[in-house]
N, C-alpha and C positions, 0 to 999 in steps of 0.2 A: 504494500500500500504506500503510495507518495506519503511525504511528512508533510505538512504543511508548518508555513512559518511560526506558527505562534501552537503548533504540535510536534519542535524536535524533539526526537527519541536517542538517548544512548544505542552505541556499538550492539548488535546482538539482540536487539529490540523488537523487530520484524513481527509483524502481524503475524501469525500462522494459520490465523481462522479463516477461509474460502469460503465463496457462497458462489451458488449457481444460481440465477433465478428465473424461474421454471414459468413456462406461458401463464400459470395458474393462478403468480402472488403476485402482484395480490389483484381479486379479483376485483372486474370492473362491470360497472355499466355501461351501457349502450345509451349515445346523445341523438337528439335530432340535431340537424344542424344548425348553429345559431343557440341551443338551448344549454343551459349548465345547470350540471345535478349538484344540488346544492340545500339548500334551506331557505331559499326566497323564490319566488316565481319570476319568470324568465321578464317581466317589467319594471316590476321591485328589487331585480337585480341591478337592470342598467341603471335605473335613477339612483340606486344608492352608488354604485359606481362611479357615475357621473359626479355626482353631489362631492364622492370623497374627491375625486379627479382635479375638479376645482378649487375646492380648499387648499388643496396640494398646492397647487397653480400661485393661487393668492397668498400663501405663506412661508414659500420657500426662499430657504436664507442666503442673499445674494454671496455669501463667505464663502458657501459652499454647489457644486454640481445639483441641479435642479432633480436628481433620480434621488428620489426617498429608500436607501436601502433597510431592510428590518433582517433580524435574528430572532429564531426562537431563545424563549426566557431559558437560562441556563445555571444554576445556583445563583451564588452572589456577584456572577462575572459579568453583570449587565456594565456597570463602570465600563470594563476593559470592550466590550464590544461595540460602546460608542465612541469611545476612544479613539478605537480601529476605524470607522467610520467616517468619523468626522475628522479627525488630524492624520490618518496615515491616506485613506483614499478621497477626501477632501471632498464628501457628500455629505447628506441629510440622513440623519439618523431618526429612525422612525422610533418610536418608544410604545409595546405595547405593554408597559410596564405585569405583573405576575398574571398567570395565566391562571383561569378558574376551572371550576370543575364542567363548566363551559366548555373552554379549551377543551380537554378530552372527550368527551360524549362527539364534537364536531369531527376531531382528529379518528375516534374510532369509525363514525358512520361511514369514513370515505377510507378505511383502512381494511386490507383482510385481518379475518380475525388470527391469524395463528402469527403475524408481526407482532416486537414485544413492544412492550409500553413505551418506550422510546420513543418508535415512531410515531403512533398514535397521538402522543405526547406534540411532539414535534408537527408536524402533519396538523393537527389542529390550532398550533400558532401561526402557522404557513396561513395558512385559510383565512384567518382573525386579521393578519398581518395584509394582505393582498385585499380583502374587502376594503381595509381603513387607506387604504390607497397607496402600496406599498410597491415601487417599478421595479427594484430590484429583492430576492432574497437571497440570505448570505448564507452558505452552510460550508465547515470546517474541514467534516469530516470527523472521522473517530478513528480509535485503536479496533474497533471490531466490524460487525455489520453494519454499525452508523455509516462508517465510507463510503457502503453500496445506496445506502440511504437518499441521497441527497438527488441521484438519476431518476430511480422510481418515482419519487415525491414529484420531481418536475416531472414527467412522464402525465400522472396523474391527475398536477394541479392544471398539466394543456389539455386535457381530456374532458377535465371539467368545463372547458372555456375561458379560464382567466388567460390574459396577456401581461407577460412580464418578462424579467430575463432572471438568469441565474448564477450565482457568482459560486461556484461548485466547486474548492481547489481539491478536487478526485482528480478532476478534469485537466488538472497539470503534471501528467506522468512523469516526469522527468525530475519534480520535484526541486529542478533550480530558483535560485532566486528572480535569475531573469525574465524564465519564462513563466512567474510569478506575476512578474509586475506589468510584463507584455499583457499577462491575463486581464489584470485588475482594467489596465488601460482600457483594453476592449470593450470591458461589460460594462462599467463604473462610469471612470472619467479619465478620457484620452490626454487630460493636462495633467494629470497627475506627477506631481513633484518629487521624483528617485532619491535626491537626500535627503530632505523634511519626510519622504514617509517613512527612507531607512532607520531614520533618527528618532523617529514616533512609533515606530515600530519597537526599538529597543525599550521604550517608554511604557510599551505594553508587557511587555515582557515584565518592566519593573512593576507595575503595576497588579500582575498575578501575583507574582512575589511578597508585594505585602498586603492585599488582600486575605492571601491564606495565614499567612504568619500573625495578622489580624485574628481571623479563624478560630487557629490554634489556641491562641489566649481566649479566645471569649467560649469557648468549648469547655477550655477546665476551671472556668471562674463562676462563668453565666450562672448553676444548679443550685449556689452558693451564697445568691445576690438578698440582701438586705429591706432593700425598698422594689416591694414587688414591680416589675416590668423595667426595671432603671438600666438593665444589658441591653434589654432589645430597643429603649430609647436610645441610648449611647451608639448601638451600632447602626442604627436609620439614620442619624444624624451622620457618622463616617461614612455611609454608604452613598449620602447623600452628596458629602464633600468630595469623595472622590467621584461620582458623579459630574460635577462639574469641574474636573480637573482638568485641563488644558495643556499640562507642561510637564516635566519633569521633576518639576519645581516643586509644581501646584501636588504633585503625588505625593512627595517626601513630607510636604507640608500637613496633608492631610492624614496621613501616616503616623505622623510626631505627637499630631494634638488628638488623633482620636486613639493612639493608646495611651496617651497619658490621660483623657478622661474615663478608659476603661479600666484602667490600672489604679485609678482614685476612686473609685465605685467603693464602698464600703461590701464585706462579705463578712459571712460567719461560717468559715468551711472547718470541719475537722480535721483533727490530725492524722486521719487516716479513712477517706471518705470511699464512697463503695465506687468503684471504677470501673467504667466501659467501656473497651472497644470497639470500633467499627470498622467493620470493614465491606466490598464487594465490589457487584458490580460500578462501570465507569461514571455511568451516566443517573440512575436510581439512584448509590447512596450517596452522591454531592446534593440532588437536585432538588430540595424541598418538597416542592409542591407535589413528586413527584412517588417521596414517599411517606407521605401524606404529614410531613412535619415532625419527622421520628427525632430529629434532636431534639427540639422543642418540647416535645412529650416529656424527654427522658432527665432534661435538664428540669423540670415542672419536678420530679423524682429526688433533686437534690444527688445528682449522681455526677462525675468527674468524666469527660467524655472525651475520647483523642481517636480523631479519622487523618490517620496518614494521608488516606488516596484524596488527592488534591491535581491541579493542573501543575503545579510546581512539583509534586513529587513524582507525577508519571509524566511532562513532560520536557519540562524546563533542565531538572537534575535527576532524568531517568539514569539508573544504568544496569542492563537485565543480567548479564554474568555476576554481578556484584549480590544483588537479590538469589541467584540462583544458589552460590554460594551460601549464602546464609539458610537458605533450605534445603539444604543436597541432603540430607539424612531420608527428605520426605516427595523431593520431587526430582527427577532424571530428565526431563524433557519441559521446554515451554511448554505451555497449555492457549498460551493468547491471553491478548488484551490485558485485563491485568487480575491475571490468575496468578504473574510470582508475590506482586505486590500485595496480594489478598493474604498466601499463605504467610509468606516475610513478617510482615505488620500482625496477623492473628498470635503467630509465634514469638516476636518480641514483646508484644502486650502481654502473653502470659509468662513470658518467664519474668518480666517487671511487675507480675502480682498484681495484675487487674482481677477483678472478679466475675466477669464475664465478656464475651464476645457476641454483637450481633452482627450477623451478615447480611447483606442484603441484596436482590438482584430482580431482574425483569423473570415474570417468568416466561419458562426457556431459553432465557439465556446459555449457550452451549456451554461456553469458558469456567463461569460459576460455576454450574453440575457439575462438573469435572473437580471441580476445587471441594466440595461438601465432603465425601470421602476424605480427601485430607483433613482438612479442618476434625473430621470427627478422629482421626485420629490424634492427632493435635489435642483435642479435647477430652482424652483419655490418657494421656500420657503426662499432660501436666495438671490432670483434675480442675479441669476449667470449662466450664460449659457454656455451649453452642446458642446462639437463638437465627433460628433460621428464617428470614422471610423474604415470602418470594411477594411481587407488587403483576397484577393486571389492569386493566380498563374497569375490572366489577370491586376489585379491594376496597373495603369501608374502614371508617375511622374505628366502627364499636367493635368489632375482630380484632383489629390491630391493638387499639387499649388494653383489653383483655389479656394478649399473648404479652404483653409490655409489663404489663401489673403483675403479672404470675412469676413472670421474671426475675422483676425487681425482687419480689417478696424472696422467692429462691435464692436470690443470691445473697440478697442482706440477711437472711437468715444462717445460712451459711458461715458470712464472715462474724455474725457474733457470738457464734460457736466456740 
C-alpha cells in the first residue's frame, strides 16, 4: 500500500492484508437516469443542492481556492485536517464538525452490510459532507482495508448522482512526494505553493504530535478530576485553540497553555488507582463517536486509562521489527495493520501492573481476530484479563455499559484483594 505523507510507516511496516473486491461489495442499486438514491426526492435534492451551491459561492474565502474540501470526522484530529487544508493545499475547509448517530444509519443505508463500521462510518460523512456542498472529499487512506476504501466510496457516491472530485492519495502508487503534490495540484488547487505547503506540512506532523501527547495526559488524569466536567472543558477549549492555529507558532502556543491548564486542574487520584488499557483496532479504538465514547465511560469509572495506538505511534515513530521484537515469544509473522502494536502495548501494560485490558475493533475486522488468541494468551500468562468488544452499525450504549460495569467491578475487586 502507498504511504501517504502524513501516514509514514517504519522499515518493515508493509501492509500485509489484501483485498479482492468481488462484483458483489458492496451491493448497489439500480438509478434512472438523472435520479439519486438517496433520502430526498429527486427535486428536494436539486434545490437543497443548489441552495448549498450558492452559499458556497457567497462565502468562500478569497485567502483560499474556491473548492470547499471536507474529511470524514476522525478522533481529535479535526485540528490537523484543517490545517492540511487550509495552509498546506491552500483551500476551504469544510467543517462538518462530530458526526451523529445520523451519520451512520445514512452511511449504512448506502453500505453493504458485511463492510465494517468504518466505512459505514465514513460513507455516511461523505454523504453529510457533499449534501452541505462539499466539491472536493479528502480521504488518506489507512494501514488496512481503509486504503481500498476510498475507490469504492467514490465509485458509489457517482452512482448515486453527486458530482465532485476526489482527493484519494491510494491513487499515488509511487508514493513520492512529487507525485504527491503533482496530485494535490490536479484535484485541489493548481497554484498550490511547494515550500509553504512542504513547511505546513511539517506543521502537521507537529501538530499530531502534540495532540496525542495532549491525549496521553488527559487519559491518566481526566477519571480523577475534582470539579465535575473541568477535563473535558479544559480540552474543548485546546481543541478549540488548536483549531485555529495557523502557524507553527500558533501550535506550540497552544500546546504550552493548554497543558499547563490541564496540568492545574485540581485531582484527587490514589496512590494506586485501578488501570486500563486499550488497545485494537486503527480506526474504532481512536474514534469516539465510533465506539460509542468508551473512554468517557470509563474515565466516568475513576479509572487510569493509557491507549498507545495513536497517529504518532503507528505512524509518525512506527517501527514494526522493533515491536516484533518485543513480542517474539508470542508472535512469528506480521498479522497487518496494527496487530504488533495491539499485542506490544497489551503486553507492556501488563507486565506495568495494569489491571485490565480492553480491546476493541470493527466487527470482522480480519487483523484483530487474528490478534484475540494472542491476547488471550497474554491474559493467562500474566493473570490479566481481556475485555473484548467488537462495535457494528446495531451496537447500543445499554450493552456496552453493562459489559463496562461488570468489568470494572471485576477488576476493582480483584485488586482489593
Amino acid at each position: 500500500m502507498p504511504k501517504t505523507p502524513l501516514m509514514q510507516t517504519g522499515e518493515g511496516a508493509d501492509d500485509t492484508l489484501h483485498r479482492t473486491v468481488s462484483p458483489e461489495a458492496p451491493a448497489r442499486i439500480a438509478i434512472e437516469p438523472g435520479e439519486r438514491r438517496g433520502l430526498f426526492g429527486k427535486g428536494a435534492d436539486r434545490d437543497r443542492r443548489g441552495r448549498a451551491r450558492a452559499q458556497r459561492d457567497r462565502h468562500a474565502d478569497r485567502h483560499h481556492t474556491t473548492k470547499r474540501v471536507a474529511f470524514f470526522h476522525y478522533s481529535y484530529y479535526g485540528p490537523v485536517f484543517k490545517f492540511f487544508i487550509e495552509h498546506v493545499l491552500n483551500a476551504e475547509y469544510l467543517d462538518m464538525g462530530e458526526p451523529t448517530r445520523r451519520t451512520l444509519e445514512i452511511g449504512s443505508q448506502h453500505s453493504n452490510d458485511y463492510v465494517c463500521a468504518p466505512f459505514k462510518h465514513i460513507m455516511g460523512a461523505y454523504i453529510e459532507a457533499l449534501d452541505a456542498g462539499a466539491d472536493v472529499l479528502m480521504q488518506f487512506t489507512g494501514p488496512c482495508r481503509l486504503g481500498y476504501y476510498g475507490e469504492l466510496q467514490e465509485s458509489i457516491l457517482r452512482d448515486m448522482g453527486y458530482d465532485f472530485q476526489m482527493l484519494n492519495f491510494a491513487n499515488v502508487p509511487s508514493g513520492s512526494m512529487r507525485e504527491y503534490i503533482s496530485y494535490c495540484k490536479r484535484i485541489v488547487n493548481p497554484h498550490l505553493s511547494v515550500p509553504v505547503g512542504a513547511a505546513n506540512l511539517l506543521a502537521c506532523f507537529r501538530m499530531v504530535e502534540k495532540l496525542d501527547t495532549y491525549n496521553d495526559a488527559y487519559l491518566a488524569r481526566a477519571g480523577f478530576e475534582v470539579e465535575h466536567g473541568s477535563f473535558a472543558a479544559a480540552r474543548a477549549r485546546f481543541l478549540r485553540q488548536m483549531n485555529e492555529a495557523a502557524s507553527a507558532a500558533d501550535i506550540d502556543e497552544a500546546f504550552r497553555s493548554g497543558m499547563a491548564e490541564l496540568e492545574a486542574l485540581p485531582i484527587d487520584k490514589p496512590a494506586d488507582p485501578v488501570r486500563v488499557g486499550l488497545v485494537g483496532e486503527y480506526f474504532t479504538a481512536q474514534d469516539a463517536p465510533s465506539n460509542l465514547h468508551l473512554e468517557d465511560k470509563l474515565l466516568a469509572m475513576h479509572v487510569e486509562l493509557a491507549r498507545d495506538l495513536n497517529m504518532t505511534s503507528r505512524h509518525l515513530r512506527y517501527n514494526e521489527p522493533n515491536l516484533r521484537r518485543s513480542i517474539a515469544d508470542y508472535v512469528t509473522y506480521d498479522m497487518g495493520p496494527t496487530s504488533s502494536l495491539t499485542i506490544a502495548s497489551a503486553k507492556k501494560y501488563m507486565e506495568q501492573g495494569f489491571d485490565g485490558i480492553v480491546h476493541l475493533k470493527s466487527s470482522g475486522c480480519t487483523p484483530e481476530i487474528d490478534v484475540m488468541p494472542v491476547l488471550q494468551r497474554l491474559s493467562r500468562d500474566y493473570h490479566v484479563p481481556v475485555l473484548f468488544l467488537s462495535y457494528d452499525s446495531q451496537t447500543s450504549d445499554t450493552g456496552l455499559d453493562t459489559r463496562l460495569e461488570a468489568f470494572y467491578d471485576m477488576i476493582a475487586m480483584r485488586k482489593a484483594r
